[in-house]
C-alpha positions in Angstrom: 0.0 0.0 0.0 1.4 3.6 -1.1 2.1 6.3 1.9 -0.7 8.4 0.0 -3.3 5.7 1.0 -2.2 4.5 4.4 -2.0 7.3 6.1 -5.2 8.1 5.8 -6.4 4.7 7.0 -4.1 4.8 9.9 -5.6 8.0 11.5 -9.3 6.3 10.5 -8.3 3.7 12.8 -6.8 5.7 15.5 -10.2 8.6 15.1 -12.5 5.3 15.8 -10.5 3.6 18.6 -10.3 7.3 20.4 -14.1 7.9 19.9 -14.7 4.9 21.3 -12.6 6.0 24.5 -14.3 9.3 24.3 -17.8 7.5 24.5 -16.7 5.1 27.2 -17.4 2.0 24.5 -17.2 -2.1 26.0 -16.3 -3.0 22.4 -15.7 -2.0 18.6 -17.0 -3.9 15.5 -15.8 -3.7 12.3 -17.5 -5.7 10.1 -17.3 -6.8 6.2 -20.3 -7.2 3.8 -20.7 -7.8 -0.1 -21.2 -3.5 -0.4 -20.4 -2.0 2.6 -18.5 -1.7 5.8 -20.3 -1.7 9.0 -18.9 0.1 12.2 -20.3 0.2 15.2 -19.4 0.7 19.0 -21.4 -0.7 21.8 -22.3 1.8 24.9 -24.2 1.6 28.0 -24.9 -2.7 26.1 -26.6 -1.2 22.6 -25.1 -1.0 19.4 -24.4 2.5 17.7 -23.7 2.8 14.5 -21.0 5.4 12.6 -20.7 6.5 9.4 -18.9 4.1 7.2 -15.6 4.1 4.9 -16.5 3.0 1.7 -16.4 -0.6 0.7 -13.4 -0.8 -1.2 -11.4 0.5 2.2 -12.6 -1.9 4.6 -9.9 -4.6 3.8 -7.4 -1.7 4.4 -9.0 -1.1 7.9 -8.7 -4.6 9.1 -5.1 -5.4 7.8 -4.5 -2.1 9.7 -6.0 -3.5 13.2 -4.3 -6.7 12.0 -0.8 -4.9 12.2 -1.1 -3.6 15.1 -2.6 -6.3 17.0 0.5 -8.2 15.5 -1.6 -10.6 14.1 -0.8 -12.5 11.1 -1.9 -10.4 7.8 -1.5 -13.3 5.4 -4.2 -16.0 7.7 -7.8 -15.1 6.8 -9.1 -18.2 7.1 -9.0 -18.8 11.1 -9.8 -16.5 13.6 -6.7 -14.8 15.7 -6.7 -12.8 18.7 -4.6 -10.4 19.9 -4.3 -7.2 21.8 -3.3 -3.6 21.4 -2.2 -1.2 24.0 -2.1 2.2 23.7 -2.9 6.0 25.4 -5.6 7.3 24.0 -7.0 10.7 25.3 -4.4 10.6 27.8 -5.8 7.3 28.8 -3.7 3.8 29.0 -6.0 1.5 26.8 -5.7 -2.1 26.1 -7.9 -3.4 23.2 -8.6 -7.1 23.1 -8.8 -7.8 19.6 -10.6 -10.8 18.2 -10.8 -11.5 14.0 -13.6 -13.8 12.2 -13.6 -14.7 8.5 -16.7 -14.5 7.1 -18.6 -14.8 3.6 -17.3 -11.5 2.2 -13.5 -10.7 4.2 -13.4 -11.0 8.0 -15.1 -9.4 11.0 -13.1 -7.8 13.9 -14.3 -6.8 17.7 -12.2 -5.1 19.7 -12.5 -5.5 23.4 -12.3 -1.7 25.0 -10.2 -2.4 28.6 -9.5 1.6 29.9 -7.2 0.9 32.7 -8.1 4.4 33.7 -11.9 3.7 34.5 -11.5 0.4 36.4 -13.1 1.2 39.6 -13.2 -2.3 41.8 -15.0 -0.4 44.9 -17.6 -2.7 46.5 -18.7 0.4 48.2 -19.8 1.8 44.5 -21.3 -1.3 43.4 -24.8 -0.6 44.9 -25.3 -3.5 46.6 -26.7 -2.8 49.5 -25.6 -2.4 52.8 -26.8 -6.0 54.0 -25.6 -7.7 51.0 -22.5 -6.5 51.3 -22.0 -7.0 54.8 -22.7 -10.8 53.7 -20.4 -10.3 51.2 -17.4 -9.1 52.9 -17.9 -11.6 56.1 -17.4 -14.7 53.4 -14.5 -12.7 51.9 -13.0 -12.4 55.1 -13.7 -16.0 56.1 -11.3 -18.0 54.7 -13.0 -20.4 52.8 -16.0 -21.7 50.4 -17.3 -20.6 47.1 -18.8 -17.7 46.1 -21.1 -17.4 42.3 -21.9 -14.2 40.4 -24.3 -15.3 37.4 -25.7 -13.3 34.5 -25.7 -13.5 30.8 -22.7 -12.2 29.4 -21.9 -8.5 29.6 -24.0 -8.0 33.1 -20.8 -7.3 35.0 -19.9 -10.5 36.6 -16.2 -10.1 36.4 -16.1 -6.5 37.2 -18.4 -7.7 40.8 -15.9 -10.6 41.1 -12.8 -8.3 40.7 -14.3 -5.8 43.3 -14.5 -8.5 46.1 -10.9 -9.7 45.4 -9.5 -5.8 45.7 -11.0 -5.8 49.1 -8.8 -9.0 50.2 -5.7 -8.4 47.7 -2.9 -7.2 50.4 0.5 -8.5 51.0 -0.9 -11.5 53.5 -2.6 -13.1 50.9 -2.1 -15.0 47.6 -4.4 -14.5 45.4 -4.7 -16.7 41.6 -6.7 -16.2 38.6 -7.9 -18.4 35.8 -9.4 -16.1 33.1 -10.5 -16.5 29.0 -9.0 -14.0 29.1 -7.6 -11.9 31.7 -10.0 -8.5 31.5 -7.8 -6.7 33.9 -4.5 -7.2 34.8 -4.0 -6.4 38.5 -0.9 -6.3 40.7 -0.5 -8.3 43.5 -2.5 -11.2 42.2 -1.0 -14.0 39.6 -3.2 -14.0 36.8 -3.2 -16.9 34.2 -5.3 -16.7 30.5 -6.4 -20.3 29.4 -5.0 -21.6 25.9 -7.1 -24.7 25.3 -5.0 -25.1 21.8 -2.0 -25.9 24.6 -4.0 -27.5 27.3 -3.8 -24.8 29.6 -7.6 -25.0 30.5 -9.8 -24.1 33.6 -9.3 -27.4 34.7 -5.2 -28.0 34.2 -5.1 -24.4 36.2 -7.0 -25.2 38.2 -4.9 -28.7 39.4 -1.9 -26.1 38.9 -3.2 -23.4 41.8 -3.9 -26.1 44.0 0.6 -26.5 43.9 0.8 -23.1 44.6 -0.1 -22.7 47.9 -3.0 -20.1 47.2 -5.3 -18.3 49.6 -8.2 -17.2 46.9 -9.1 -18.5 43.9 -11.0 -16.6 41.1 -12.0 -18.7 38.3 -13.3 -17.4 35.2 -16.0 -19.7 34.1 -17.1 -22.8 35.9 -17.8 -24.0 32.9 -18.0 -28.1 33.1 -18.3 -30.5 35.8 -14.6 -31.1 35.9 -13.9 -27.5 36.9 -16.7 -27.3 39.4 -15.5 -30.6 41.1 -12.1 -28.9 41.3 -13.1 -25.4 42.7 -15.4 -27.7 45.3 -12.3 -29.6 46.3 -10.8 -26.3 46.6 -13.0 -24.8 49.1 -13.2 -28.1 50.9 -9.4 -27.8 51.6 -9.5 -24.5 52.8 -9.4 -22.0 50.0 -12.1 -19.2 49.0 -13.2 -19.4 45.4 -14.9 -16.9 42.9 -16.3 -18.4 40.2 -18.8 -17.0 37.7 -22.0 -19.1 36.1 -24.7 -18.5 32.8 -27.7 -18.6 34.8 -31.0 -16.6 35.1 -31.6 -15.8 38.6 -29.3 -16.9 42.0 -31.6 -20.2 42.4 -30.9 -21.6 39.2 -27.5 -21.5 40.3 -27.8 -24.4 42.2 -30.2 -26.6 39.6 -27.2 -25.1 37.3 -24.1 -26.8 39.4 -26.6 -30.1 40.4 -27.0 -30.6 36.5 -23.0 -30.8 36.3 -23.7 -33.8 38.9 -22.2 -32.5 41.8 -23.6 -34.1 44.8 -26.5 -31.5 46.8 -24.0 -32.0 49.9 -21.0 -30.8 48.5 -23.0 -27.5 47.2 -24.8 -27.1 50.1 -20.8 -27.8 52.5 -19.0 -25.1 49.9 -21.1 -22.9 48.4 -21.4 -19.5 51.2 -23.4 -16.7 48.5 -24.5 -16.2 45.1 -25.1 -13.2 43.4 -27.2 -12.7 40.0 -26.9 -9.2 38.6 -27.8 -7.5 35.5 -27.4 -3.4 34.4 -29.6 -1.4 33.2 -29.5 1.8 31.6 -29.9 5.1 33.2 -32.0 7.4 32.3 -29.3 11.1 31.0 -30.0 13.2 34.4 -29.4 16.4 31.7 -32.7 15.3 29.6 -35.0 13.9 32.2 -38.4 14.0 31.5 -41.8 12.4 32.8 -42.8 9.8 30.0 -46.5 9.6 28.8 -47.8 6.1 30.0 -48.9 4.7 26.7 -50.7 1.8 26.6 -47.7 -0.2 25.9 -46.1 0.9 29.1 -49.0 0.1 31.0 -48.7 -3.4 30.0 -45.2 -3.7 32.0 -45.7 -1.4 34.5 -49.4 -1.2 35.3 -49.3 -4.6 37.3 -46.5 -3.4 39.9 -48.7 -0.1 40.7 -46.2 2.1 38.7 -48.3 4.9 37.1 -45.5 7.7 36.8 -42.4 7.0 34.4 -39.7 9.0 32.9 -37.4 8.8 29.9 -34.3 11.0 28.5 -35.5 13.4 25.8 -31.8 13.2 24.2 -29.4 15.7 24.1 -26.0 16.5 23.2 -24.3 14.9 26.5 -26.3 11.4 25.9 -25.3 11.4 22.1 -29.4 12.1 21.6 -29.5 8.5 23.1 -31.9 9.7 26.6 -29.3 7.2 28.3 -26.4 7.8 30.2 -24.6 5.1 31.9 -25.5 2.2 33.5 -25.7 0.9 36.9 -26.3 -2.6 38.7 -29.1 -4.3 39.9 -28.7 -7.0 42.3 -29.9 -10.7 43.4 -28.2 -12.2 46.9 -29.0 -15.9 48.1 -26.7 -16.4 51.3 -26.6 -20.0 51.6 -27.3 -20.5 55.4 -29.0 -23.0 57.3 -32.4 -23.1 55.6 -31.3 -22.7 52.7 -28.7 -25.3 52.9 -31.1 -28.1 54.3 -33.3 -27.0 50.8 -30.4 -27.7 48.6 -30.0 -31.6 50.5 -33.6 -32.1 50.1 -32.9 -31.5 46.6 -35.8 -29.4 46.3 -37.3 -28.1 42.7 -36.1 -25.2 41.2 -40.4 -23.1 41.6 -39.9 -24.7 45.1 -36.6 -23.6 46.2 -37.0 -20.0 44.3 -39.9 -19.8 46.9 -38.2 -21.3 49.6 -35.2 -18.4 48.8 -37.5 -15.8 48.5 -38.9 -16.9 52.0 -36.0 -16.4 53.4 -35.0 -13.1 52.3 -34.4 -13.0 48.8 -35.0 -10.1 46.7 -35.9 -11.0 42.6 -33.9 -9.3 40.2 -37.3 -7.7 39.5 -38.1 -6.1 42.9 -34.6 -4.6 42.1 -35.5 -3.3 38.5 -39.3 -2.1 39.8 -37.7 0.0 42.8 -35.1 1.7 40.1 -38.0 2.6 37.9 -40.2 3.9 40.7 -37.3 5.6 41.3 -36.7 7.1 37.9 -33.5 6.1 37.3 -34.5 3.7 34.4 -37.0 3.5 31.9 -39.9 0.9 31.3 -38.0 -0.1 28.1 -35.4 -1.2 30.4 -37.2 -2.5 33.5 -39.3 -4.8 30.6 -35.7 -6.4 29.7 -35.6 -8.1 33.4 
C-alpha cells in the first residue's frame, strides 16, 4: 500500500478507537459485507452505529488493526486474537482484539479495557448495605465458594474483581484463571487459558492447588470437571470466585446439580451467590416524565407504577436519553435453611420460593424499585 493511501487509514483507525474511549465504548466492530463496511461501537450494552468508509477500504482497515494487533496479515481463514495497547486521550487502553472470517472478508471486535476507568470499589457497586456486609464476612472467612451469574456483559467479572481488591494485600495470595484476563491487576497472579495448549480451567486449576494459594477466582465454571475442582478447593481450605450462565441466583444451584455435583458438597461449599444484570440510566441532563402509553401500562401497570420518565436526548447522551449504567442486584446467602433446601434437593419453583422466604429479593423487585425511582426507563425494567 502507497504512503498516500495508508495514512489516511491509519488516522481512521486511530479517530475510531479514540471515539470509542471518548464514549466510554465495551467494544468495537468492524464488520465486512458484499457492499459496505459496518462500524459500530457498543455503549451503555446497545449497538451504535458510525458513518462508514466506503467498501473498497474496509480490507485496508482490518489489515490495519491486524498490524497492530501483531496478528498475522496473510491467515484469513482462522480466527486470531490479539491485543493492542495504547494512550488514547491521555488514557492507558488495552484493546482485546478478536478476527472472524466471514462470507465477504473477516469481522473484527475489539474488546475496549481503559485501565483508567477500572473502579473495583464494593462500596460503588450498589449493593446494598446487608448484601455487602454478607459479602465481605465470606471474603474475610477464609474459605468456600462464592457465584456471580448473569448473561454475558451483566458485570460478573467486574463484581468478582471488586470482592478480590478488598482482600488483595501482602498477607494473601491471590490466583486467577481467566478466557482472558479482562484486567490485569498487581499483586495477584493471573493466568489466561489456551485450550490449543492445554492450559484449561481445569489443568489451572490442578496447577493453583501446587501453589499454595489463599483465593481463587476462576473465570467460568464451565464443566463438571472445573466445578469438582473449585469444590475440592474450598473443601481444603481456600475461598473461590467463580462466575456461572444462569437466570436468577436459584438456578445457580439446579445449574451446578445438572454438572452432577452431589446436593451436599453444594450445600458444604457454596457461602453466597449473586445474580446481577445493568440497566440503563436514564441522561440526568434530559429527564423528563414519560407519557404512560398503553404499551407501558402493560409492564408497568401490574406493579402499581403509574409515573415514568425517559431522557429526551441531548447532546451529553449522544441524543441517546441514556447515560450510563448501573447494577441491579440478586443475593441468596446459603445458610442453614437454605442449605437443608439444597440436601432435600428441592425443585427449582420450590426452592425459588423457599429463597424468596428467606429473604431473597428477585432481580425484578430490584429493576421495579429503580423505575419507581426514575432512574430507568420501562424499556429497560421490561428487559428483566
Amino acid at each position: 500500500m502507497s504512503d498516500d493511501k495508508e495514512f489516511p487509514i491509519i488516522r481512521f483507525v486511530d479517530h475510531v478507537l479514540e471515539y470509542a474511549v471518548q464514549r466510554n465504548a465495551s467494544d468495537v466492530h468492524f464488520e465486512t459485507f458484499a457492499n459496505s463496511v459496518l462500524i459500530r461501537l457498543r455503549i451503555d450494552g446497545v449497538l451504535v452505529e458510525l458513518p462508514a468508509p466506503v467498501r473498497n477500504l474496509g480490507d485496508a482497515i482490518i489489515s490495519r488493526i491486524k498490524t497492530i494487533a501483531n496478528l498475522d496479515l496473510a491467515e484469513k481463514r482462522l480466527p486470531q486474537d490479539g491485543h493492542i495497547e495504547r494512550t488514547c486521550l491521555g488514557r492507558s487502553v488495552d484493546f482485546r482484539v478478536s478476527t472472524l472470517p466471514t462470507q465477504y472478508g473477516e469481522s473484527v471486535v475489539l474488546r475496549v479495557l481503559d485501565r483508567d476507568s477500572w473502579h473495583f470499589d464494593l462500596e460503588q457497586m450498589g449493593l446494598g448495605p446487608e448484601i455487602l456486609a454478607q459479602l465481605r464476612q465470606i471474603l474475610h472467612s477464609g474459605s468456600g465458594i462464592v457465584l456471580a451469574t448473569g448473561p454475558t456483559g451483566s458485570g460478573k467479572t467486574t463484581t468478582l474483581y471488586s470482592a478480590l481488591n478488598e482482600i488483595n494485600d501482602e498477607e494473601t495470595k491471590i490466583v486467577t484463571v481467566e478466557d482472558p484476563v479482562e484486567y490485569e491487576t498487581e499483586g495477584m497472579v493471573q493466568v489466561n487459558v489456551r485450550d490449543d495448549v492445554g492450559l484449561t480451567f481445569e489443568s489451572a486449576l490442578r496447577a493453583f492447588l501446587r501453589h499454595d494459594p489463599d483465593k481463587i477466582l476462576v473465570g467460568e465454571l464451565r464443566d463438571a470437571l472445573t466445578a469438582r475442582i473449585a469444590i475440592q478447593a474450598a473443601l481444603t481450605g481456600h475461598l473461590v470466585l467463580g462466575t456461572l450462565h444462569t437466570n436468577d441466583a436459584p438456578s445457580s444451584i439446579t445449574r451446578l446439580v445438572d454438572m452432577e455435583i452431589d446436593p451436599y458438597l453444594i450445600a458444604d461449599t457454596v457461602k453466597g451467590i449473586i445474580a446481577q444484570r445493568l440497566l440503563r440510566k436514564i441522561c440526568p441532563d434530559c429527564k423528563m416524565e414519560a407519557t404512560m402509553t398503553p404499551e407501558a401500562m402493560k409492564i408497568a401497570g401490574p406493579h402499581g407504577v403509574n409515573k415514568i420518565f425517559c431522557g429526551r436526548g441531548c447532546e451529553n447522551c449522544n441524543h441517546t436519553g441514556y447515560k450510563g449504567r448501573f447494577g441491579i442486584y440478586e443475593w441468596l446467602m446459603i445458610d442453614f435453611t437454605i442449605r437443608d433446601g439444597i440436601r432435600k434437593r428441592l425443585s427449582l419453583d420450590k426452592f425459588h420460593e423457599l429463597a424468596i422466604q428467606n429473604g431473597l429479593t428477585p432481580l425484578k423487585q430490584a429493576a421495579l424499585k429503580a423505575l419507581r425511582e426514575g432512574t430507568t426507563t420501562v424499556t429497560e425494567f421490561g428487559k428483566i
